[in-house]
C-alpha positions in Angstrom: 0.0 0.0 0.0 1.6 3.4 -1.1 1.3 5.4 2.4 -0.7 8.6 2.6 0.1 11.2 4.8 -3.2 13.2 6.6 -2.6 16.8 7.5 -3.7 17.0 11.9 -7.4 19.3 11.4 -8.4 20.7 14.7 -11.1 18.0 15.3 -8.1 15.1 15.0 -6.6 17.4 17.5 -9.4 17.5 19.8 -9.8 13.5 20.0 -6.5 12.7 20.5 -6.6 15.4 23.6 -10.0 14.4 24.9 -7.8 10.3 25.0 -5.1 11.3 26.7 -7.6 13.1 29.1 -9.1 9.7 29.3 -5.9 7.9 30.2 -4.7 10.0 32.7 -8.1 10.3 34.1 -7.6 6.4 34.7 -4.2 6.6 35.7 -4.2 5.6 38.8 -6.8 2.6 38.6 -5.1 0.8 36.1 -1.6 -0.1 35.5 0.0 0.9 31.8 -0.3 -2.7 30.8 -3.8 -3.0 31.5 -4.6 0.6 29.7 -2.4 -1.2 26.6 -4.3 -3.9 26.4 -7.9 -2.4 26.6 -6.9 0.5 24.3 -5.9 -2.4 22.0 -9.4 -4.0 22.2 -11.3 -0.6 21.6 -8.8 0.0 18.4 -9.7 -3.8 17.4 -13.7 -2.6 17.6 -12.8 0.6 15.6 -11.4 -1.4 12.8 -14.5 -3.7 12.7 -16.3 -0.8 12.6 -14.8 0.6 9.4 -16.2 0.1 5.8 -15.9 -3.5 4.8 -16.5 -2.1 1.2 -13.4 0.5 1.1 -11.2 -0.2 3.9 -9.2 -3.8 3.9 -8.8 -5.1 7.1 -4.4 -5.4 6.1 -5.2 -2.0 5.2 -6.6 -1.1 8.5 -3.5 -2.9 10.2 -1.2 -0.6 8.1 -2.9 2.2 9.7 -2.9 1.2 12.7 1.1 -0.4 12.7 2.3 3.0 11.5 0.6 5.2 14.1 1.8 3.2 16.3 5.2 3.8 15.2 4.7 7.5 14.5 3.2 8.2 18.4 6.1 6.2 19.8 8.3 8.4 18.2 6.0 11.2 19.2 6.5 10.2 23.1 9.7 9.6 22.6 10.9 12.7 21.2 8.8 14.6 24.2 10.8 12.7 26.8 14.4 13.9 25.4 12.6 17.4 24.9 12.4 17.5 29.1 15.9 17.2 29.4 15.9 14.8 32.5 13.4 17.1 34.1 9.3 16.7 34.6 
């Protein structure tokens, strides 16, 4: 699949905030591990919500492998950015 590249519009913005909200909201109650692994699940019943009739599901994997990648870099890159500080 030839990758595409989406420009971040306010609204992608403002769902990616409102998750994080989410995540630190639940913090405390749940261990990284356990947040992994349900935020897995509810990413598995996105894709099986998507449009059998234009979306693959190796498509939708593609998606989803190189976000991945791209908000680990993200997270990374913010964590050298502190400079040993929080």
């Amino acid at each position: 699949m030839k990758e595409r590249t989406v420009l971040t519009t306010a609204a992608h913005r403002a769902f990616r905030d409102d998750a994080i909200e989410l995540l630190r909201k639940h913090a405390g109650a749940l261990d990284a591990k356990d947040m992994l692994a349900l935020s897995a699940h509810l990413c598995g019943q996105i894709i099986a919500m998507q449009d059998q009739r234009t979306m693959l599901p190796a498509t939708a994997m593609e998606i989803v492998a190189r976000n991945i990648e791209i908000g680990n870099a993200d997270a990374i890159s913010q964590i050298s950015e502190t400079n040993g500080s929080a």
